[in-house]
Each structure stands twice: as structure tokens, then as C-alpha cells.
C-alpha positions as CSV (number, residue, x, y, z in Angstrom):
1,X,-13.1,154.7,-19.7
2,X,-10.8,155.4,-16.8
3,X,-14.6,155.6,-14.7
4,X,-15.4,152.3,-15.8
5,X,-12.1,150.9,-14.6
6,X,-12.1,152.9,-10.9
7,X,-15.1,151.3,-10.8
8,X,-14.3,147.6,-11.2
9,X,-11.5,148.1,-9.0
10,X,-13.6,149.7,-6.6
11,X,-16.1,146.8,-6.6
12,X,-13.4,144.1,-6.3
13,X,-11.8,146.1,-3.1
14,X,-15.9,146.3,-1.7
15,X,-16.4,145.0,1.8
16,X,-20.1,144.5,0.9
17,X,-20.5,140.4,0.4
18,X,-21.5,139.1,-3.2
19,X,-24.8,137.8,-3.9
20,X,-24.6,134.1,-5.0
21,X,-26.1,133.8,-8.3
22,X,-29.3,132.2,-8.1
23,X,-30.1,128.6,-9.3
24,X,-31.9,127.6,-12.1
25,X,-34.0,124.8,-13.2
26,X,-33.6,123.3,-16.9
27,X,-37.2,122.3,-18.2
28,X,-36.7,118.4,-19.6
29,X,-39.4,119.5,-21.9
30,X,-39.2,123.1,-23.1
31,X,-35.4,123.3,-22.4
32,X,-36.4,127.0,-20.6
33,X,-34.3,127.8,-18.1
34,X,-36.2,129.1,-15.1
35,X,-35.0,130.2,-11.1
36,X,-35.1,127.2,-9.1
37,X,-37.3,129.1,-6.2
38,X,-40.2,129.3,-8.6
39,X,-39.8,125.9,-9.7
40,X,-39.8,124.3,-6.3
41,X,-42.4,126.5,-5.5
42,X,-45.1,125.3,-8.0
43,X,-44.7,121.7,-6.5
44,X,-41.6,121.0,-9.1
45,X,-43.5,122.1,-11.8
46,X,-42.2,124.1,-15.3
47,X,-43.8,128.0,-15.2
48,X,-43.2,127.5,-18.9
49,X,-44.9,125.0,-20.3
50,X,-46.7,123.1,-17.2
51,X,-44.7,120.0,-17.2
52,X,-44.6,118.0,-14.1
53,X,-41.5,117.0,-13.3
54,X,-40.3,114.0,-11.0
55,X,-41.3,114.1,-7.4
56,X,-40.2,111.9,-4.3
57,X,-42.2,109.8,-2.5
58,X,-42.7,111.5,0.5
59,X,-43.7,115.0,-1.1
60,X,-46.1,113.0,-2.9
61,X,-47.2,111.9,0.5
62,X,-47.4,115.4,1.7
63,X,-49.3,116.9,-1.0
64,X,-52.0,114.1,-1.3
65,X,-52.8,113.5,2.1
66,X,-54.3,114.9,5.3
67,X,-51.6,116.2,7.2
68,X,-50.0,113.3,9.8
69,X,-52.4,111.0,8.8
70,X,-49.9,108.3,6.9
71,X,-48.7,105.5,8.6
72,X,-46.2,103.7,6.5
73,X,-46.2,99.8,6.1
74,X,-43.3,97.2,5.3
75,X,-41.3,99.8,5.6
76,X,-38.2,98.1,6.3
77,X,-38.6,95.1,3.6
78,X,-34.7,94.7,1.5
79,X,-34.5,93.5,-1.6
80,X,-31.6,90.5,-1.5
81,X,-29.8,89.8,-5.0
82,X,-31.9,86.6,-6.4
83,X,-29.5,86.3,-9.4
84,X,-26.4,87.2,-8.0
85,X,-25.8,90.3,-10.3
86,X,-22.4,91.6,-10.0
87,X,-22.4,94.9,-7.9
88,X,-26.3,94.5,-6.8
89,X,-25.8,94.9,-3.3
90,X,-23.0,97.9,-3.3
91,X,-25.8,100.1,-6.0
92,X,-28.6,99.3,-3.2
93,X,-26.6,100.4,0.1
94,X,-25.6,103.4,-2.0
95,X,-29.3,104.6,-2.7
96,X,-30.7,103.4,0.6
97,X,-28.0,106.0,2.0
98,X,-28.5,109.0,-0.3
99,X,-32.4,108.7,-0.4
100,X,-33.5,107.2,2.9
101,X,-35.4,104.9,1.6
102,X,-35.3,101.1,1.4
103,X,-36.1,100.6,-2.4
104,X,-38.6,101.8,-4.9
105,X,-41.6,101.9,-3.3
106,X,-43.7,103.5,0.0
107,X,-46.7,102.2,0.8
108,X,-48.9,102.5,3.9
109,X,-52.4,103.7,5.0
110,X,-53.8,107.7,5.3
111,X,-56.9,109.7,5.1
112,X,-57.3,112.2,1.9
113,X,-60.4,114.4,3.1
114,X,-60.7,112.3,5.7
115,X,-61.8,109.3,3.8
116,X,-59.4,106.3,4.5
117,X,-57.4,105.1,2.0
118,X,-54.3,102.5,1.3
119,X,-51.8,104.2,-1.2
120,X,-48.3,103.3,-2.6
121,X,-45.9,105.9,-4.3
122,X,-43.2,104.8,-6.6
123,X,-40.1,107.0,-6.1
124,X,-38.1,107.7,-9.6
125,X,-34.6,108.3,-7.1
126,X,-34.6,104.5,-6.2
127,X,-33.3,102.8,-9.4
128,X,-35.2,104.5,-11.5
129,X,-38.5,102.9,-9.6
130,X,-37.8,99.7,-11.2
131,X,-40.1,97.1,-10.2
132,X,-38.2,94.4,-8.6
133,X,-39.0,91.8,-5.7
134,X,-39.4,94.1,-3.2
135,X,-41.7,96.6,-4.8
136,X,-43.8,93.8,-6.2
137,X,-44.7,92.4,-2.6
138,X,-44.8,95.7,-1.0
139,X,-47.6,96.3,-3.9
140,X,-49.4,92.7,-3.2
141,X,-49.5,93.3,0.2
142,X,-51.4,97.0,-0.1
143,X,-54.2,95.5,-2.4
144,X,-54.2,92.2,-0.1
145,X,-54.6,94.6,2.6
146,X,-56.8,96.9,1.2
147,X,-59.2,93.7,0.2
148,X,-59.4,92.7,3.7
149,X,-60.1,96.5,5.2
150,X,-62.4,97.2,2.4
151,X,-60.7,100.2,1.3
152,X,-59.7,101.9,-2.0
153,X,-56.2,102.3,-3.3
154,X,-54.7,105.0,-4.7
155,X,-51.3,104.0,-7.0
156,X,-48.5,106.9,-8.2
157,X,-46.6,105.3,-10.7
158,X,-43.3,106.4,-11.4
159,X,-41.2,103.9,-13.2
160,X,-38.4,103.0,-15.8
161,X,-40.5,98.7,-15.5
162,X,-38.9,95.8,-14.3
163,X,-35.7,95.5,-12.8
164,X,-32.9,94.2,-14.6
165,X,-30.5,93.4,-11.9
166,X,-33.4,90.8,-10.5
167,X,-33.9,89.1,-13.7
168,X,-36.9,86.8,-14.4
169,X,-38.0,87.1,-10.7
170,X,-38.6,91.3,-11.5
171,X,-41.1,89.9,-14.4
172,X,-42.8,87.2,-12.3
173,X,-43.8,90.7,-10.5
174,X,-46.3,91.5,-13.1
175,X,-48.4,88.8,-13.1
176,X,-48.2,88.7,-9.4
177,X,-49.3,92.2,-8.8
178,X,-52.1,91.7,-11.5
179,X,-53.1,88.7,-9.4
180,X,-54.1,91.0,-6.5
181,X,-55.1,93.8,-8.2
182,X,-58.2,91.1,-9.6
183,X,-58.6,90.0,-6.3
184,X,-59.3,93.8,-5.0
185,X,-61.7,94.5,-7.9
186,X,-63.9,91.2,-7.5
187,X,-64.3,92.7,-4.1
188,X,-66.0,95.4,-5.3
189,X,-63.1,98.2,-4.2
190,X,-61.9,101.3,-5.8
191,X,-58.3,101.4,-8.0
192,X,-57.4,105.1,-8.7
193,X,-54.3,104.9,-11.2
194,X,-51.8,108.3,-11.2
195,X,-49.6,107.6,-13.6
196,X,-46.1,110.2,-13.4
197,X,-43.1,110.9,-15.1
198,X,-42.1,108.5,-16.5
199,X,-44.4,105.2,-16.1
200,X,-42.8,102.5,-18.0
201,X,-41.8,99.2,-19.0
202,X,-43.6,96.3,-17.1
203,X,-44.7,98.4,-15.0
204,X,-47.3,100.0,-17.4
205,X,-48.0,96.3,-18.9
206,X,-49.2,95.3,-15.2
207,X,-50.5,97.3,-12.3
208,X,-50.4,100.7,-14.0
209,X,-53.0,99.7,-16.5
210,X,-55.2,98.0,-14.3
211,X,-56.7,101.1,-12.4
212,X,-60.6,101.5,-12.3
213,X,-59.5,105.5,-12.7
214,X,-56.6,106.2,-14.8
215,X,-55.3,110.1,-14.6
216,X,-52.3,111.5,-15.3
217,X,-50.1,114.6,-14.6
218,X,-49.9,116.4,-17.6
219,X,-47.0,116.0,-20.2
220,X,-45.8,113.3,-18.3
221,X,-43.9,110.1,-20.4
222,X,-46.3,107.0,-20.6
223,X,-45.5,104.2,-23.1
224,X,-44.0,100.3,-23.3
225,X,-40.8,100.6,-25.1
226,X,-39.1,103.8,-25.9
227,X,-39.5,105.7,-29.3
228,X,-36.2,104.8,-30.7
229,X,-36.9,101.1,-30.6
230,X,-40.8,101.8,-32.1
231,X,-39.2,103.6,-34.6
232,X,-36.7,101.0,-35.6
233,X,-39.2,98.7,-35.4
234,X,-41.6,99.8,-37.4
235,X,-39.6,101.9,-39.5
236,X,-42.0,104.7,-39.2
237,X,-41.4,108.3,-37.9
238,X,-43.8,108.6,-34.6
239,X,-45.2,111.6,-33.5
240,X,-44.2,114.3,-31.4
241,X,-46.2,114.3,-28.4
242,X,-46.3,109.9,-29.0
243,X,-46.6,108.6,-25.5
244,X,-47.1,112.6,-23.9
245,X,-50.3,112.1,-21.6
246,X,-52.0,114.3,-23.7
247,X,-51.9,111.6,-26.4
248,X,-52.8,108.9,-24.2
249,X,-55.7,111.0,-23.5
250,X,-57.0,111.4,-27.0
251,X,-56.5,107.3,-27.5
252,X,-58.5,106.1,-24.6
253,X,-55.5,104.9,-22.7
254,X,-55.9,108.0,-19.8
255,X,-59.6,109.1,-18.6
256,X,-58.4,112.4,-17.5
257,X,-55.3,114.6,-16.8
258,X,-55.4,116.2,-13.6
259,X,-52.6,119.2,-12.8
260,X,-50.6,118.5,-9.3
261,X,-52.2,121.5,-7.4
262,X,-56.0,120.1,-8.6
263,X,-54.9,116.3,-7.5
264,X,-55.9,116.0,-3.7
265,X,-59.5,117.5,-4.5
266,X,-59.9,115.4,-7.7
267,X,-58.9,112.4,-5.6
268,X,-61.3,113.5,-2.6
269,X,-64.5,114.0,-5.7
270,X,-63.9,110.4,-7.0
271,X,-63.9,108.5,-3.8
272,X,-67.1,110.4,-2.5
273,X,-68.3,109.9,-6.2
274,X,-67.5,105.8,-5.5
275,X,-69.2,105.6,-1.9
276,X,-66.3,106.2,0.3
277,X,-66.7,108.7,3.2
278,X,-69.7,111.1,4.0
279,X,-71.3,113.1,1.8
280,X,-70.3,116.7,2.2
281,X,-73.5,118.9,2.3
């Protein structure tokens, strides 16, 4: 006993400096608790249970393109406050100062495999990626653009839907995004869909739908409304894995689910598949 305490006094007295304790990541999902190293290491993805968890815009970037081959568009387009919502403009000078970005949305041209493409990445750390004016003509403009280059477009979705603070001008977004999403297909072009935790709201009643190719990450949230209000709705228990990409899978919704580390070749195989680029030997 009298060890055990020389020894705790020793150790306080120690010149040797204390190891911080490690951080840990907090599965959404699973609820394991894992060290954060390994998380960030697998791309922000659970060791447990393979859920792929919420990534920013520009790692997106970096894992699905050729290295320095993106070349971002619109990229300083502000959303103003078309309904005058009380505290609009504070909330947005806020996140354009703690995320670096200028809403919701990064769009822009690059190369996956060398084969040209136009993408847009929704990022979950602006307002949820809430679809509001500015990510709606951000969105326009890529398939506008992509029409007149003749390219395919690639779209990660990442989104809670429309945005509140912007009222009935966030919904007109839908239908305008649609618009040039038909436009793009009646010219013949590619839409590859990835849809990512959590795709949402109007967002998933517009352009998220719309894809030639729809994939998605796995165990990723995809759905309209949220459970609680289909429940009280219909007054109906809903299952467990209801709106999982898995499920969506198994309805027809999704055509595949594609793991993060498998998304860059996948993306490469469907755009040679379509006509884009040379055929590797």
C-alpha cells in the first residue's frame, strides 16, 4: 500500500512531460468510440461499422480529382438577404469566416483520370448545405456551362434542402436547377449523382434525383422529410435502416453504393463507359 502511494507521489513530482490523452471520434451511427487518427485516416470514415461521415468541400475535391487540376468558378458569388430575415447577414459573415468559404457550394472545372469534367460539392459546414440563391445559380451556371463545353458533371450532394432564411426564393431554386439539369440531358451529356450524408429536403426533390448515375456512400441519410414527421404522419412505425442508402438501394432509388476509397476509380469506369476520354488499353 505504502508502494502504491511513493509511487503516485513519485509520478506527480516526475520531470518527464505527460502524454495528452488522445482524441476520439464518436460514430453517429454505431455510437463506438474510436481514436480520431484512425478516423481521419480512413478519409473520415467509422473502422466500426463503415459509415461515411461528413466531409468538406475541398477534401472532396482532393480525393476525387487529379491532383491541381481544379479550377474553381463563381467563387466569390454572396448570397444577400432577399427576405430580410432577422440576423441573415451576421450567421453568413460568421461561416464565411470560420469555413473560408462563401456559402454552400464549390463548383469549378478539373480532370478525374484525366478526362475533363465540371463538378460541384455541397459542403454540410455552410448552413447545413442548404440550398439557397446562391447555391442554386452557382448549380445553373455548372450545367449551363457544362452544356456549352460538352462535358459531364459530377454532383456531391450534401444537404439539410432549401434554405429557410431565403424563403420562397430558396424553393424557386428547385425548379430552376431542374431547368438546367433538362437542358444538359437533351444535349446528350453525362449527370453522375453522389449523394452524402445527409442529402435532404428540396434538395433531394430537385437536382439530387435527376442524375443519369445515382451512387451513394454507404450508410449515408437520404430521404424528404425526416422520420419523426413520416411517422406522425402516417402513424406507422418505419424501419430501421428507412432512408439508410442501403435501403434506397434495395427500392430502386440508388443504382449503386460506392465506398469513398473505390469513388475516384468508379467515377473514372463510368465516364470512359459513357464516351469521355480515351480508352485505356
Amino acid at each position: 500500500m505504502l508502494e502504491d502511494l511513493f509511487a503516485q507521489v513519485r509520478s506527480r513530482l516526475s520531470d518527464e512531460p505527460k502524454r495528452p490523452p488522445e482524441e476520439t471520434y464518436k460514430c453517429p451511427r454505431c455510437r463506438t468510440v474510436s481514436p480520431l487518427s484512425a478516423f481521419e485516416a480512413a478519409d473520415h470514415v467509422c473502422p466500426h461499422c463503415n459509415f461515411h461521415d461528413r466531409l468538406d468541400a475541398r477534401s472532396r475535391l482532393a480525393l476525387t480529382l487529379d491532383p491541381d487540376s481544379f479550377t474553381e468558378s463563381d467563387a466569390h458569388m454572396r448570397s444577400c438577404n432577399p427576405i430580410n430575415f432577422p440576423g441573415y447577414e451576421k450567421k453568413q459573415m460568421v461561416l464565411r469566416a470560420n469555413t473560408g468559404l462563401t456559402d454552400a457550394l464549390v463548383t469549378g472545372d478539373g480532370t478525374i483520370g484525366g478526362i475533363p469534367v465540371t463538378v460541384a460539392v455541397m459542403d454540410p459546414r455552410y448552413m447545413m448545405g442548404s440550398m439557397g440563391s446562391v447555391v442554386g445559380e452557382k448549380l445553373t451556371r455548372v450545367f449551363e456551362h457544362a452544356t456549352e463545353q460538352g462535358l459531364p458533371v459530377i454532383v456531391f450532394t450534401a444537404s439539410g434542402g432549401a434554405r429557410m432564411q431565403e424563403g420562397m426564393v430558396s424553393l424557386m431554386q428547385m425548379a430552376k436547377t431542374s431547368g438546367a439539369v433538362a437542358r444538359h440531358s437533351a444535349a446528350g451529356l453525362l449527370y453522375i449523382t453522389v449523394l452524402t450524408d445527409p442529402t435532404t429536403g428540396g434538395v433531394t426533390a430537385s437536382f439530387a434525383s435527376l442524375g443519369d448515375i445515382i451512387l451513394a456512400e454507404p450508410k449515408v441519410l437520404i430521404g424528404f422529410a425526416g422520420r419523426r414527421v413520416i411517422e406522425n404522419t402516417i402513424r406507422q412505425r418505419l424501419p430501421e435502416d428507412f432512408q439508410l442508402a442501403e435501403h434506397m438501394l434495395e427500392q430502386g432509388f440508388v443504382d449503386a453504393i460506392v465506398p469513398r476509397r473505390h469513388m475516384r476509380r468508379t467515377l473514372e469506369q463510368l465516364l470512359r463507359l459513357h464516351g469521355y476520354g480515351e480508352v485505356k488499353a
